[in-house]
C-alpha positions in Angstrom: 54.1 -140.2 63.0 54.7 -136.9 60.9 51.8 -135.5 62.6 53.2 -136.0 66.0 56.6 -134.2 64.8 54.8 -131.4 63.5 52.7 -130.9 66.5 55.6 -131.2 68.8 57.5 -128.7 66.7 54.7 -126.4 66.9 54.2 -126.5 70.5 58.2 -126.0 70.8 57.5 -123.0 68.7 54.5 -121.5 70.4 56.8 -122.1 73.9 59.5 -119.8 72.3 57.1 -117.8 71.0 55.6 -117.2 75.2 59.4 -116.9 76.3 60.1 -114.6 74.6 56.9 -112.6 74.9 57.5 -112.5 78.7 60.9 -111.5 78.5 59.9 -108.6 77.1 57.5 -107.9 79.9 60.9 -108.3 81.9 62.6 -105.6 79.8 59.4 -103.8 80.3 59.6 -103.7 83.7 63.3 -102.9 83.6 62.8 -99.6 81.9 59.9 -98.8 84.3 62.0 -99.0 87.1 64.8 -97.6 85.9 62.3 -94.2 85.2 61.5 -94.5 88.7 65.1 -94.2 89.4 65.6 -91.5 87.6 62.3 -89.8 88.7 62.3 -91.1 92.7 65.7 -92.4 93.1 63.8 -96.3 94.1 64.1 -97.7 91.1 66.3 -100.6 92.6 63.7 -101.2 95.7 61.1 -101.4 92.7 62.5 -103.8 90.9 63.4 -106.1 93.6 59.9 -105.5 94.8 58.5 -106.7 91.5 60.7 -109.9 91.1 60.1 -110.8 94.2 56.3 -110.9 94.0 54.0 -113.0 93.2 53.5 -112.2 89.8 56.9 -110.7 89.3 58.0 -114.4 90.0 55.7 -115.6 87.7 56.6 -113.8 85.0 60.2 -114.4 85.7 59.6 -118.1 85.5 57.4 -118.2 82.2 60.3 -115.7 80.8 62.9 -119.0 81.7 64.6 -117.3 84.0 64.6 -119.0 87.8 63.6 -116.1 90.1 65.9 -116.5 92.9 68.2 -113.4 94.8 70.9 -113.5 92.7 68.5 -112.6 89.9 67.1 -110.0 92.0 70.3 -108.8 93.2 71.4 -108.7 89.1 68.2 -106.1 88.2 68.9 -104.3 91.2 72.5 -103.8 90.1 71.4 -103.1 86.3 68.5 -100.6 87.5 71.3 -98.5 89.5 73.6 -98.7 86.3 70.6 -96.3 84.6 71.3 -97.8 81.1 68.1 -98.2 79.2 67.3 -102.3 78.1 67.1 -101.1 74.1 70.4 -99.2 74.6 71.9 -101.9 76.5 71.3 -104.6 74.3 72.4 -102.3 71.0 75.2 -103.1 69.0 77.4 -100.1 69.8 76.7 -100.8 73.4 78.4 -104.0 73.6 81.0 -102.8 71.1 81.6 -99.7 73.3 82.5 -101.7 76.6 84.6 -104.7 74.2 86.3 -101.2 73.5 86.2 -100.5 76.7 87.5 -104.0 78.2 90.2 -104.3 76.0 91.6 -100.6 77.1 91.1 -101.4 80.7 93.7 -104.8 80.2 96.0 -103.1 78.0 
């Protein structure tokens, strides 16, 4: 019995281990497009391009997130914003727009 509870818990591991791995393929591809935007001014048609391919569904789906248009249409919308994924996900980021949010209802 303990052997079964340690292999599930290390095949639970190893999953989170791959979810995580191609999530940050998905942040990689993120920041890619979002050069492209700055560089070519596509970067929204290239990440919709992407997620909607083969592999970009693929690695959507292995990253746990269900590759359908809303997701799409949510990259697109985060490419146009410009914001980097590491300075988007940073502390002061979301402290910044709390700041922000709370200015805006006051």
């Amino acid at each position: 019995m303990k052997d079964f509870v340690d292999g599930t818990a290390f095949k639970s591991e190893q999953g989170n281990r791959a979810r995580k791995l191609f999530a940050a393929v998905v942040l990689a591809a993120l920041d890619d497009a979002i050069s492209d935007d700055k560089k070519y001014g596509n970067g929204p048609e290239q990440i919709a391009r992407w997620a909607r391919s083969r592999d970009g569904r693929e690695v959507l789906s292995c990253a746990g997130i269900d590759p359908n248009e809303r997701v799409v249409s949510g990259l697109m919308e985060f490419v146009a914003k410009g914001v980097r994924t590491s300075v988007a996900l940073s502390r002061e980021e979301s402290e910044r727009r709390n700041a922000a949010a709370q200015a805006e209802a006051a």
